[in-house]
N, C-alpha and C positions, 0 to 999 in steps of 0.2 A: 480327260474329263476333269474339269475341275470349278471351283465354287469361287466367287469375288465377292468378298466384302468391304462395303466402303460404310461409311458414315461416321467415325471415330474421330477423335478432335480431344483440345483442351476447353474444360468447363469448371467452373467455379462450382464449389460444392453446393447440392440443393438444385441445378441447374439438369436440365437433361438434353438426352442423344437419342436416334434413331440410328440404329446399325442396319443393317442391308445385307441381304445373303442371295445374289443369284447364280443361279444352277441351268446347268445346260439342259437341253428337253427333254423332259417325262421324269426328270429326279422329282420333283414336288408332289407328282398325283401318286409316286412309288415306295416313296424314302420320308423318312423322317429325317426333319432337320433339326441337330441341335448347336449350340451355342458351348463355348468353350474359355475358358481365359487363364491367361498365365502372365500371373505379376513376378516380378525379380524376384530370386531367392524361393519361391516357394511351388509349390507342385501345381502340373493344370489342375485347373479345378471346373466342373461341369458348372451350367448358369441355368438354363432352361430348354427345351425340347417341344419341339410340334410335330405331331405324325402327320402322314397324308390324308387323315378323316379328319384331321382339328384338335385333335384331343393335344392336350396340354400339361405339361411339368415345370418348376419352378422350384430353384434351389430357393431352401429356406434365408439365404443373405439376400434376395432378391424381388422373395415375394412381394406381393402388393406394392411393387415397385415398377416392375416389370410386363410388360406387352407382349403380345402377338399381331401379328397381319400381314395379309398376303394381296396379294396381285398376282395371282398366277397366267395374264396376258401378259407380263413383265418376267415371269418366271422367278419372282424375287418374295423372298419371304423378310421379314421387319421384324425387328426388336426395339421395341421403346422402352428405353430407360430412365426413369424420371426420380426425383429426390437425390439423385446423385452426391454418393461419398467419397474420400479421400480414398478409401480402401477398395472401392472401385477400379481405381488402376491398374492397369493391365493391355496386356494385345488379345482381342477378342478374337475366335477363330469360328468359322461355320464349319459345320461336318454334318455329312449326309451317306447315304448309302446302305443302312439298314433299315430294315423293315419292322423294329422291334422299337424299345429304348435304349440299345445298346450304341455302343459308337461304331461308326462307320468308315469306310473306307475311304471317304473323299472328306480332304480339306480344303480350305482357302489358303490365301497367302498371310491373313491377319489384319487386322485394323486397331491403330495405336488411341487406347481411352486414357485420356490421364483426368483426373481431379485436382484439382486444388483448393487446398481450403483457404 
């Protein structure tokens, strides 16, 4: 079992991305999906979370920056990232498999964000 994330790229700061998380069948109606990133040098750090009823979290580096939406005929849940910063950088990871906010048992393989200002 495991999760694909695409949508990552190089973007000029202010500029945004749509990342992409699909999940093999019945993780989305079960699991909460969250959002992960880890830049060089510093620790992962959580970005935001969607449960399977919709409900929503949002690190405060992200808020009101940040999206949700799904396609669940796609199995694919969306992360819109918009006003994009430099300190944005990072490999973004999907993770699912709990039924809480906590982290789960299933990752992606990652998808490379860079910024440039």
């Amino acid at each position: 079992v495991q999760l694909v994330e695409s949508g990552g790229g190089l973007v000029q700061a202010g500029g945004s991305l749509r990342l992409s998380c699909t999940a093999p069948p019945g993780i989305l109606s079960a699991y909460t999906v969250g959002w992960y990133r880890l830049a060089p040098g510093k620790q992962r750090e959580w970005v935001a979370s969607i449960t399977s009823g919709g409900a929503e979290r949002f690190a405060d580096s992200v808020k009101g920056r940040a999206t949700f939406s799904r396609d669940n005929m796609k199995r694919t849940v969306y992360l819109q990232m918009n006003s994009l910063k430099p300190e944005d950088t990072a490999v973004y990871y999907c993770n699912s498999g709990s039924i809480s906010w906590d982290v789960g048992s299933l990752w992606g393989q990652g998808t490379q964000v860079t910024v440039s200002s």
